[in-house]
C-alpha positions as CSV (number, residue, x, y, z in Angstrom):
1,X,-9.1,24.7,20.7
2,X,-7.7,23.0,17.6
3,X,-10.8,21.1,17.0
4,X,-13.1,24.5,17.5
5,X,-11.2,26.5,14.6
6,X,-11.6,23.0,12.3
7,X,-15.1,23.1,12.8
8,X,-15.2,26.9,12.2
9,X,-13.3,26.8,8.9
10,X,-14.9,24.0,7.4
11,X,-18.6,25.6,8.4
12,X,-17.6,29.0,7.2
13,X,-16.1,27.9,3.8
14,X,-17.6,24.1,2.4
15,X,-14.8,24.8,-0.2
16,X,-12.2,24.1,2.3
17,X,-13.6,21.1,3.1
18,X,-14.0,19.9,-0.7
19,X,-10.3,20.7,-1.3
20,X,-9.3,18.5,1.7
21,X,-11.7,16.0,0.5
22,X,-10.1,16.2,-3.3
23,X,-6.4,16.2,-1.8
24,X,-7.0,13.3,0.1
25,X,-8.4,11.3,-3.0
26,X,-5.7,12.5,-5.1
27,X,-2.9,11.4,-2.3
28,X,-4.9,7.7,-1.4
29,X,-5.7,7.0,-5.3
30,X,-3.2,9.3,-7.4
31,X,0.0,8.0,-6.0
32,X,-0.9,4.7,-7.7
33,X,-1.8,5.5,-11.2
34,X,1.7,5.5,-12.8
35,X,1.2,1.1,-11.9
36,X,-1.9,0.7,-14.0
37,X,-1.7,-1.1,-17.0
38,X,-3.5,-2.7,-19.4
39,X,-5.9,-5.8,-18.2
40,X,-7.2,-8.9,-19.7
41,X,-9.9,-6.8,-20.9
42,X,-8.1,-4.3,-23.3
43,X,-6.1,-6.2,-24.9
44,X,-8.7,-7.1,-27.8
45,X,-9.8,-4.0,-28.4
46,X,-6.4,-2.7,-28.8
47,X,-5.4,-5.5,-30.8
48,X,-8.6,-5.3,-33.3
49,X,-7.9,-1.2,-33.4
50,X,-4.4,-1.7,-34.5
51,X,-5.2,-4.9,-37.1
52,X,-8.2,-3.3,-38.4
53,X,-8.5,0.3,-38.3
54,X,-10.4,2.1,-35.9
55,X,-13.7,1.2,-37.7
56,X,-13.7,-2.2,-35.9
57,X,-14.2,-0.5,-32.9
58,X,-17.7,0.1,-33.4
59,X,-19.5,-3.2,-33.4
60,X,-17.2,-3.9,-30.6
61,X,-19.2,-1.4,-28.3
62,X,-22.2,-1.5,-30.5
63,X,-23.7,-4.7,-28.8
64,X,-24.7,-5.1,-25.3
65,X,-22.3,-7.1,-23.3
């Protein structure tokens, strides 16, 4: 019985079905973005924005890595 309505609701409206997707990624992927920080990565391109103005930036992402 349960199952039947399920399958009903999610044939009759796909947006149903998206929101569940989009509340599931939001719960399994959300919860954790307070913990991210900055990586290895960042730090010289925050470093080389804050030394030298936002103009060294550019050849940073200018070349292909």
């Amino acid at each position: 019985m349960k199952a039947r309505f399920f399958k009903q609701a999610f044939a009759d409206t796909p947006l149903l079905a998206i929101a569940m997707i989009s509340l599931t990624a939001i719960i399994t992927h959300g919860l954790m973005i307070p913990r991210l920080g900055y990586y290895y990565d960042d730090w010289y391109m925050l470093w080389s924005g804050a030394s030298r103005a936002a103009e060294s930036l550019i050849p940073l992402f200018s070349m292909d890595r």
